[in-house]
C-alpha positions as a printed NumPy array, in Angstrom:
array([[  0.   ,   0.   ,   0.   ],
       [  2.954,   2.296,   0.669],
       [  3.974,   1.726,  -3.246],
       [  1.294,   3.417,  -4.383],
       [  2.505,   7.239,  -2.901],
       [  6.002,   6.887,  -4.323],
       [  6.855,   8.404,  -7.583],
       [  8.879,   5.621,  -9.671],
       [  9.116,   7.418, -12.759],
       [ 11.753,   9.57 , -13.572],
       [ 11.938,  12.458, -15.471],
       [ 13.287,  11.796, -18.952],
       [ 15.13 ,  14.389, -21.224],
       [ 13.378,  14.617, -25.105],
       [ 15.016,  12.302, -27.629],
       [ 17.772,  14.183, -29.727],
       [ 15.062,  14.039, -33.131],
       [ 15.038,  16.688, -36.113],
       [ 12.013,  18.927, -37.415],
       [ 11.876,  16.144, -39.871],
       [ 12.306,  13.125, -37.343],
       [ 15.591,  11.918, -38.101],
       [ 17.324,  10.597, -35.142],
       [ 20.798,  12.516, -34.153],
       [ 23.717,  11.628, -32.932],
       [ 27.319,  13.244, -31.494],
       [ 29.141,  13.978, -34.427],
       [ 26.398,  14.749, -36.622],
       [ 26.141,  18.003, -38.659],
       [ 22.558,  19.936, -38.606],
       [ 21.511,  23.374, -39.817],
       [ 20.383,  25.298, -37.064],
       [ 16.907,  26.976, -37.16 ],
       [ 17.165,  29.262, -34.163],
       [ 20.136,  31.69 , -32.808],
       [ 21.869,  32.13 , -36.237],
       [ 23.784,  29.422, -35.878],
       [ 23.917,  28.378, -39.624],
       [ 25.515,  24.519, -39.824],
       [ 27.138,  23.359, -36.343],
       [ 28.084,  20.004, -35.734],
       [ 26.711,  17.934, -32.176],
       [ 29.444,  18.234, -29.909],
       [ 29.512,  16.487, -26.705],
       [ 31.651,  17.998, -24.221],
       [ 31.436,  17.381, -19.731],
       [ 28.582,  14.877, -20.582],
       [ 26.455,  17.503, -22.074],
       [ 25.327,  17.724, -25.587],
       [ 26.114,  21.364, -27.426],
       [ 24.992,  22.489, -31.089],
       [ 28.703,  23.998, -32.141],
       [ 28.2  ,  26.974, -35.427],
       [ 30.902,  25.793, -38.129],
       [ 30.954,  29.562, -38.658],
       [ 31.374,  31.222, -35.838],
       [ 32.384,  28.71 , -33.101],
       [ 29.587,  29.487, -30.946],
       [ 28.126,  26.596, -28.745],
       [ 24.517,  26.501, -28.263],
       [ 23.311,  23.645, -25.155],
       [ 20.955,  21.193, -26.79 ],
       [ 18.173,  21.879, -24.36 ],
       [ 17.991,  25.372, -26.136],
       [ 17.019,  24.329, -28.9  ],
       [ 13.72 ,  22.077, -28.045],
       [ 11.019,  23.12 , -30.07 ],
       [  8.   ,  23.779, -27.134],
       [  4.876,  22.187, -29.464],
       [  6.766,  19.183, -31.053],
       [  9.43 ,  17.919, -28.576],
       [ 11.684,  17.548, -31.737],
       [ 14.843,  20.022, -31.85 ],
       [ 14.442,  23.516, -33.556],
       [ 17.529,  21.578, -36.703],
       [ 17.295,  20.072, -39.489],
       [ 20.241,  17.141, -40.348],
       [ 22.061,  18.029, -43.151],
       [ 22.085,  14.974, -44.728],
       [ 18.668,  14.661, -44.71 ],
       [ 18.353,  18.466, -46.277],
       [ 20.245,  16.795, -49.507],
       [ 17.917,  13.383, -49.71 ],
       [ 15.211,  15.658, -49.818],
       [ 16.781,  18.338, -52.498],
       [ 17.603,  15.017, -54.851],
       [ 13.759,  13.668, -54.533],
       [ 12.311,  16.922, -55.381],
       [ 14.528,  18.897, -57.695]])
């Protein structure tokens, strides 16, 4: 009976997924949609994930960029970007 007060579940962070649902991963190279980022590249660095601009160097924490109404992150993965451009020409 005591089980049933405790809280078991534990907060979970939102899965690292594009506008367009791709799955991401450390190493990966997005363009940014938010901050003026332009391309960056997933960078993880003290166990924390960071969006880094190719351009400027600037490092944007991947919480920042969660997109409030979809979950998904405010990028778009830049090989996806070219799939799509060779589909629809």
């Amino acid at each position: 009976m005591l089980n049933f007060f405790k809280k078991s579940k534990k907060k979970r962070h939102p899965q690292l997924t594009d506008l367009d649902q791709n799955l991401l991963a450390v190493g990966d190279q997005v363009e940014s949609l938010r901050y003026d980022l332009g391309l960056c590249e997933i960078v993880e660095k003290e166990s924390e994930i960071f969006y880094r601009s190719l351009a400027s160097g600037e490092e944007v924490n991947w919480l920042l960029m969660i997109d409030a109404a979809t979950e998904y992150q405010k990028v778009r993965k830049v090989e996806a970007l070219t799939k799509n451009n060779k589909k629809n020409p």
